[in-house]
N, C-alpha and C positions, 0 to 999 in steps of 0.2 A: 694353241689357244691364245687368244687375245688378251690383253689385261684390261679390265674394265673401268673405266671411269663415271664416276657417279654427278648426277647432275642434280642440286636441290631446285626446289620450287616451292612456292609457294601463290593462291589466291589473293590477287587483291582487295579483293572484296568477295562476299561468300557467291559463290555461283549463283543461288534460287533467289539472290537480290536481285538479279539482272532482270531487263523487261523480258515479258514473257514472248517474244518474239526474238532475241536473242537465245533466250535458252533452252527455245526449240530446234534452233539452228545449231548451237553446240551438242546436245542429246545426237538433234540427228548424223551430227561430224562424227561426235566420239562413238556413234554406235552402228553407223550405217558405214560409213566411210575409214574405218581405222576398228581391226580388229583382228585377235589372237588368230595366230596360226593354225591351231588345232583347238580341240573342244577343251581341252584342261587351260591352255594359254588365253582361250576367248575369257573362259571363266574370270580369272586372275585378272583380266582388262576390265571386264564390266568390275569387278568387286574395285579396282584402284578406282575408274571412273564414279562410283559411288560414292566412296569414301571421301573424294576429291567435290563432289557436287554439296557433299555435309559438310566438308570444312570451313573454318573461319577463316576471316581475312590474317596474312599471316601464316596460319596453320603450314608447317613444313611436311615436305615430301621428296623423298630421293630416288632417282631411277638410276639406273646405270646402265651404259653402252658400251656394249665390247666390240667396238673398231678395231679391223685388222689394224698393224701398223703400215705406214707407208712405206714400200720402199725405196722409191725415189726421192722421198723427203728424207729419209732416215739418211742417205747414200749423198745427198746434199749439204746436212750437217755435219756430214765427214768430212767434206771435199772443202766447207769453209774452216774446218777445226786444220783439216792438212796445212791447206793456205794460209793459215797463220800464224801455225807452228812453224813453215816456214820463212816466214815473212818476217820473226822475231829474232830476239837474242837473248829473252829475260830467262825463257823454258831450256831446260836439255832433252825432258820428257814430255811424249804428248799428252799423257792422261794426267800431268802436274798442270800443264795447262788448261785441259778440260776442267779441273776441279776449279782452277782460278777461277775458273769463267762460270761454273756453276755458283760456288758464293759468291762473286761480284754480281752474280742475277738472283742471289736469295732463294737459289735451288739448294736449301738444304734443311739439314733437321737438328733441331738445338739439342744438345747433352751436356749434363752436367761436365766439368771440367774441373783442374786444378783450386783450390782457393774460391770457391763457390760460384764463379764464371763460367757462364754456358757455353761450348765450342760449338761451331758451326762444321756439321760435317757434310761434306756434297751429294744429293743423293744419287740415287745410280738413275742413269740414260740407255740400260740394257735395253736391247730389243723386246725380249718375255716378258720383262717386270717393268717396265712403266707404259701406260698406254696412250695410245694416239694424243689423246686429249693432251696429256699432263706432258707431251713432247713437244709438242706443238707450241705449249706456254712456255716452256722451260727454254726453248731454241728463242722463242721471241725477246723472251727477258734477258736470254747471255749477249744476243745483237745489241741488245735497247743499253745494256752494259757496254761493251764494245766503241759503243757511238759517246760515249762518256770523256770529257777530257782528263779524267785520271787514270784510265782505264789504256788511253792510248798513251797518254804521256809515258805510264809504267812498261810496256810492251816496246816501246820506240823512243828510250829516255835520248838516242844520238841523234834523231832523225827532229829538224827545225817543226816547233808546232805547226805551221801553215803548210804540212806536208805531212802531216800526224793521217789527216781525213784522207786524205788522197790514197796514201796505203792501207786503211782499211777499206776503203772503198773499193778496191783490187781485191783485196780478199773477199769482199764481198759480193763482187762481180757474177752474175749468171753467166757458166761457159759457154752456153748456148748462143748469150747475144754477144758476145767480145768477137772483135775483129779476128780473119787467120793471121796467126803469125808465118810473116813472109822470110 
């Protein structure tokens, strides 16, 4: 089973303000063209679609989508965590590194700590427990960290900055499109 990620929403303005020829074409989207699966799931779509036509502008709403995970993507973020684990000298362990890279991306969750200071603890990138969605964000924001000059200075403190980018950009390298090595 998938982990589901929840997506809010909200109307910008209340739907039954719109011209009445836009809100014929929505009605007939959301009722003709997008509907439950079975008789109890159509239910539950027309009641959300209703509910959503009374809201006010603002008014929040959360669905949530359980996307498989990827696993080309998941096997991806492995192969760049591999390559840079060994690519370094800062790490001895790779999940010490994975955590790095999750708080340098603000992949985590505040807890109280010593002396009234909240710690940052890294949250998990399991397969089961986090889903597509929050994978997806979490990978982007450890690269978007990565690409950081503190981030490589700390990782490659021997290696001349003007040669910091270049070795993450080898880690970062699609195996698919790099040259064979001859």
């Amino acid at each position: 089973m998938s982990k589901a990620s929840s997506i809010l929403i909200c109307p910008t303005v209340p739907l039954r303000q719109l011209p009445a020829a836009e809100q014929d074409v929505l009605r007939r989207f959301f009722t003709e063209h997008v509907r439950g699966m079975d008789r109890q799931n159509d239910h539950r779509w027309r009641r959300f679609i209703a509910n959503l036509w009374r809201a006010e502008a603002g008014e929040g709403f959360q669905l949530y989508n359980a996307e498989e995970r990827s696993g080309p993507f998941h096997r991806r973020h492995r192969v760049i965590l591999d390559r840079l684990f060994e690519s370094q000298e800062r790490f001895r362990h790779l999940d010490k590194l994975h955590d790095w890279m999750k708080v340098g991306a603000g992949w985590v969750t505040w807890e109280p700590g010593t002396d009234s200071k909240p710690v940052a603890i890294p949250r998990t990138t399991s397969f089961p427990e986090t889903s597509e969605d929050d994978m997806r964000e979490a990978h982007a924001a450890m690269v978007e960290y990565l690409h950081t000059e503190r981030a490589q200075r700390y990782l490659w403190k021997h290696v001349k900055p003007n040669q910091r980018q270049a070795m993450l950009d080898a880690v970062l390298a699609d195996p698919e499109k790099q040259e064979p090595r001859r």
